[in-house]
C-alpha positions as CSV (number, residue, x, y, z in Angstrom):
1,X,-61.5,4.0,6.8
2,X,-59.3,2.0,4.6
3,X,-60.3,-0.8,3.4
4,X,-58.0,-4.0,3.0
5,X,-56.7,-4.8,-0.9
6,X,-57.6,-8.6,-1.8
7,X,-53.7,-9.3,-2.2
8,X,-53.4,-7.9,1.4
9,X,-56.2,-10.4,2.5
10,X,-54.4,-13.3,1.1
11,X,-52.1,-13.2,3.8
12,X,-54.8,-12.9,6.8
13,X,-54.5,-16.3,8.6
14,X,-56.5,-15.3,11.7
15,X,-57.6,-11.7,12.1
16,X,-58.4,-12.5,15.8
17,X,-56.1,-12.1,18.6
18,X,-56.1,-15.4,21.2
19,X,-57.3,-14.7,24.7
20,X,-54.2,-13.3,26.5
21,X,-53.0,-11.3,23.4
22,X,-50.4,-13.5,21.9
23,X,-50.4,-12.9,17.9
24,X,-49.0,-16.1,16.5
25,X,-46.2,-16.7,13.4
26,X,-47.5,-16.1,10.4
27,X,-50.6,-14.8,12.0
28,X,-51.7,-11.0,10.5
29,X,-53.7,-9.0,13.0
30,X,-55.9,-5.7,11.5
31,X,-56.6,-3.2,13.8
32,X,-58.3,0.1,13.9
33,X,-56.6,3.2,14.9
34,X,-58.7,5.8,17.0
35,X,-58.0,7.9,13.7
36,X,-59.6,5.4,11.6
37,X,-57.1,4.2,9.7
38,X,-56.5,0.8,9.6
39,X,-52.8,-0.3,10.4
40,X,-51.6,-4.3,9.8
41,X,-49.0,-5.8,11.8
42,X,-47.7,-9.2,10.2
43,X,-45.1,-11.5,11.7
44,X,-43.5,-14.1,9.5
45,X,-41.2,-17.0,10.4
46,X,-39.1,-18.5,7.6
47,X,-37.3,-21.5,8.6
48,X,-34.3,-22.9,5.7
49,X,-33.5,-26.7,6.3
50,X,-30.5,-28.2,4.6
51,X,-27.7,-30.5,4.9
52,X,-24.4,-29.2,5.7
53,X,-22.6,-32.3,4.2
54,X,-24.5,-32.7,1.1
55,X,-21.7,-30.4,-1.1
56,X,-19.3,-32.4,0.4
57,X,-21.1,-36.0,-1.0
58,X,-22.2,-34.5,-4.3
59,X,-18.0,-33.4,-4.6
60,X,-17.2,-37.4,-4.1
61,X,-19.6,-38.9,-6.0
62,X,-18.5,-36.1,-8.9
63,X,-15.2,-37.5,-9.2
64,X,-16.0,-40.7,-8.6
65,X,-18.2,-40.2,-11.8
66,X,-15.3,-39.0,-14.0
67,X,-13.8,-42.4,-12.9
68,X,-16.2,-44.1,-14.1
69,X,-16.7,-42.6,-17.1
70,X,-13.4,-42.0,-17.9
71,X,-12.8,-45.8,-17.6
72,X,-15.5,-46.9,-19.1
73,X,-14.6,-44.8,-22.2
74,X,-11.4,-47.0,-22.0
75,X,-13.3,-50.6,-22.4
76,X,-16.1,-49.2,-24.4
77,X,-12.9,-48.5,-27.2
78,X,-10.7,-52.3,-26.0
79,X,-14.1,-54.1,-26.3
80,X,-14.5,-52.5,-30.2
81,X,-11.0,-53.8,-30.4
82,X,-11.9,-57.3,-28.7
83,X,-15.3,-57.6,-31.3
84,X,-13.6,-56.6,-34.6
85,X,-11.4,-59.0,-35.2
86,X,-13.9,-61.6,-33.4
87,X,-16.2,-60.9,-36.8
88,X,-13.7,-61.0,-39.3
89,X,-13.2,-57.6,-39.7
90,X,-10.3,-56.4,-41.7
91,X,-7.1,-55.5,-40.2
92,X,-6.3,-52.8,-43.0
93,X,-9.3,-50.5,-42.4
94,X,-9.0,-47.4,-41.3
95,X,-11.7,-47.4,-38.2
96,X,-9.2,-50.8,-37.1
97,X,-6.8,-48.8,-37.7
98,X,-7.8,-45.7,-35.5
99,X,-9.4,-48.2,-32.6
100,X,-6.0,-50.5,-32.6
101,X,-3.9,-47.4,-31.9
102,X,-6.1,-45.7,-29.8
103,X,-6.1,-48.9,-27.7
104,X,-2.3,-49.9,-28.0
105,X,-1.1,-48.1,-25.1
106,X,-4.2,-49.8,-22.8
107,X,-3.2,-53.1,-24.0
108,X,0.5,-53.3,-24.2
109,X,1.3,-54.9,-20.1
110,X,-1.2,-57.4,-21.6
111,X,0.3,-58.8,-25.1
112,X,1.7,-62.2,-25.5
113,X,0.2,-62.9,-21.6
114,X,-2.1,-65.3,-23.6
115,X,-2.4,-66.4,-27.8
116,X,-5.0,-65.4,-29.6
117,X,-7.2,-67.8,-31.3
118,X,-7.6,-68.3,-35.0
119,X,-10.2,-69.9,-37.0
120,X,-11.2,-69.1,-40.0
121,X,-10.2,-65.5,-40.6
122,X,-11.8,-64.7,-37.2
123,X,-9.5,-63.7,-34.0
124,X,-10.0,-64.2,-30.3
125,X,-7.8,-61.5,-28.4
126,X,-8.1,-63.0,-25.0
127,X,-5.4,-60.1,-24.2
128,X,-8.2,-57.7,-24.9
129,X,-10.5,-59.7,-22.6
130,X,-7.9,-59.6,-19.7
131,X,-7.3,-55.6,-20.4
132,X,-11.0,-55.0,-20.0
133,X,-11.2,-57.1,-16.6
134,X,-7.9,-55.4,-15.1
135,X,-9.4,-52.2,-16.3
136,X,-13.0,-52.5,-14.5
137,X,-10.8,-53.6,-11.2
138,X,-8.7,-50.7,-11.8
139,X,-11.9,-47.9,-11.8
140,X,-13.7,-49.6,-8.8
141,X,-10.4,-49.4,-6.9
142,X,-9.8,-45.5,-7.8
143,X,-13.2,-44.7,-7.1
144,X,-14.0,-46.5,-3.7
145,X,-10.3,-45.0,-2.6
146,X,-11.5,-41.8,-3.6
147,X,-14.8,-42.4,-1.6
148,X,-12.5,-43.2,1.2
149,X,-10.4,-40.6,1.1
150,X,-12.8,-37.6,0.5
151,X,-16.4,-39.6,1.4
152,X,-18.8,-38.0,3.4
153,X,-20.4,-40.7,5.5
154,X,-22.2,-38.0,8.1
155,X,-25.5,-36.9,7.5
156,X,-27.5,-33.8,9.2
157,X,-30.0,-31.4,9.3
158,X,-29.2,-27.6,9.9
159,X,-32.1,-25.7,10.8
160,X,-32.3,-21.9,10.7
161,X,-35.5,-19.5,11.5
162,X,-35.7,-16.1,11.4
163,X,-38.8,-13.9,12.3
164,X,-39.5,-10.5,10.4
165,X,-42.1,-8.2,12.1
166,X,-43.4,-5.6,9.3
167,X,-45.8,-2.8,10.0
168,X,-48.0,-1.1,6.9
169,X,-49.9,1.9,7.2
């Protein structure tokens, strides 16, 4: 007779057979052939839960992300612009330079809407303030559209089982 290889025996849940003969899922069952060899019969049941909306949510909040950052980029750079000239920096230096043109465009529907304030070689852009308000309202309206537009507000469970019945000699 055969015998049974300890990797084999990791899989024997119940070697026994309930009274009526019923082999249960995962169950292995050993039995003895008049020949003596010994022949194993295991049934398996793998089940693969998911949710079928999940890509569809994940897709929404992607772009929504690139929104955000994307914008936030935006008055990450205005804010530079707004605390430069706030502490005196100097107008004539290159990295003002680079940051006051990068920004131009973002801040041109908002120059001359209010003065800036000057004391002391120090400037208060209250424009810049303005573009980095109108900004932030501009993302959170982009992004909850796209929510509306693509959003995924369902939510569900797909189930799926399939049974494999092997036989080793």
């Amino acid at each position: 007779m055969e015998t049974v290889t300890s990797e084999e025996r990791t899989d024997i849940v119940d070697s026994s057979v309930a009274g009526d003969g019923t082999v249960y899922p995962g169950q292995r069952l050993v039995a003895v052939n008049p020949n003596g060899r010994v022949r194993t019969t295991a049934r398996q049941t793998e089940t693969f839960t998911g949710d079928p909306y999940a890509m569809r949510r994940e897709g929404t909040l992607r772009v929504q992300g690139v929104i955000y950052f994307l914008f936030g980029v935006v008055e990450g750079l205005i804010a530079i612009r707004f605390v430069l000239p706030l502490l005196g920096a100097n107008p004539a230096a290159g990295f003002s330079q680079v940051i006051r043109s990068i920004t131009a465009p973002f801040l041109a529907p908002f120059v001359g809407l209010f003065g800036a304030v000057h004391s002391g070689g120090r400037v208060f852009e209250v424009d810049a303030l303005v573009a980095i308000f109108v900004c932030a309202l501009i993302a959170w309206v982009l992004a909850r559209a796209v929510g509306l537009i693509m959003g995924e507000t369902r939510w569900g469970t797909r189930t799926t089982s399939s049974q494999f019945d092997t036989q080793t000699r």
